[in-house]
N, C-alpha and C positions, 0 to 999 in steps of 0.2 A: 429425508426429502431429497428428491433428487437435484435440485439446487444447490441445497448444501455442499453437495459433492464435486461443484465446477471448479475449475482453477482458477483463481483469479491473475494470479503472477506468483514474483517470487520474494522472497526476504531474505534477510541475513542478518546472523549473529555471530557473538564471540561466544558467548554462553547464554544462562536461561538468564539473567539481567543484562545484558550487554547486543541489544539490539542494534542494527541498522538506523538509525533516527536523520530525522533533517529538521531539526530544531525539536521539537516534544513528538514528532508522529513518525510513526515505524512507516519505515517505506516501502511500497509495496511497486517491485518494477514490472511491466509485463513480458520480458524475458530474462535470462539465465544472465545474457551478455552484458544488457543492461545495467543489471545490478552488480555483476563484476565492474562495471566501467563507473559506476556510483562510487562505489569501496575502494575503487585504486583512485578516484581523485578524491576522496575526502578522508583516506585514511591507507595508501599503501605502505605503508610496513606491517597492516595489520590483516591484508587480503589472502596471506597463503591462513593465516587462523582462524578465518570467518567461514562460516555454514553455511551455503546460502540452500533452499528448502522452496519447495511449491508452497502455496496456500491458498484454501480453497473459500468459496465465499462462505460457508457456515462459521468457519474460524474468523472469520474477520466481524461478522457481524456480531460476534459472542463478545471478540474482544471490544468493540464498539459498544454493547451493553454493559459492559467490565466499565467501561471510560475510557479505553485507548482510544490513541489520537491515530489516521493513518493517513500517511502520502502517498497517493496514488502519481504513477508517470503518465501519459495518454493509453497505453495500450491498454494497460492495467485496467484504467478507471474507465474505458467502453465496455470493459468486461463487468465493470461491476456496477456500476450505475445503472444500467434496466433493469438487472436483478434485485436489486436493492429498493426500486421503487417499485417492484413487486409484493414486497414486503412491508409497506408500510414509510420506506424514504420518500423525500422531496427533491430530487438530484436532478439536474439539469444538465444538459450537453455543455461541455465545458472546451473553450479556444483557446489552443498549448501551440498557437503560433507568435507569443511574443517570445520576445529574448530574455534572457536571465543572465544575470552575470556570471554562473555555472555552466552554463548551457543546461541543466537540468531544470527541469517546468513540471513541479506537483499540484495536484489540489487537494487538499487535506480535507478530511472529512471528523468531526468528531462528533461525541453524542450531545453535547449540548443544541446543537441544529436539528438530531434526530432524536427527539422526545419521546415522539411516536410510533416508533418501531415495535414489532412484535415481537 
């Protein structure tokens, strides 16, 4: 499906267990820079070791059937939120203009909320 095939943003790991996470959900940034600047505040000694990778909405909606949890940044989650309620999500326009005490602002999505997916 050609859906499948959109980018959503990007990830990062150390290895194939050793994700990106912001508390239980893989974080998914919508750009490159982004998620570099994710990885050096929550974790630079470990930034020249991390991968960071595209990922497209098919892969995230799999891992979502899996049980992953994911944190989307705003770029990210514009991308992936109409698509997603194409398929069967409940996803609503989401307001990433309050403050955090990271300065980083996600909304995590996980399959408990999306029962219904295809």
């Amino acid at each position: 499906m050609h859906r499948d095939s959109k980018v959503i943003g990007y990830f990062a790991y150390k290895s194939k267990t050793e994700v990106m996470c912001d508390g239980d959900a893989c974080v998914i940034s919508g750009s490159e820079q982004e998620m570099k600047n994710f990885i050096n505040f929550v974790s630079p000694e470990s930034a020249k070791k991390t991968t960071i990778k595209k990922t497209r909405f098919g892969e995230i909606v799999n891992g979502i059937k899996r049980g992953a949890a994911y944190a989307f940044d705003e770029q990210s989650y514009n991308r992936f939120y109409p698509l997603a309620n194409e398929v069967g999500f409940n996803l609503k326009e989401e307001s990433f203009s309050g403050e955090s005490e990271t300065g980083f602002h996600f909304v995590t999505i996980i399959r408990e909320s999306q029962d219904r997916i295809k």
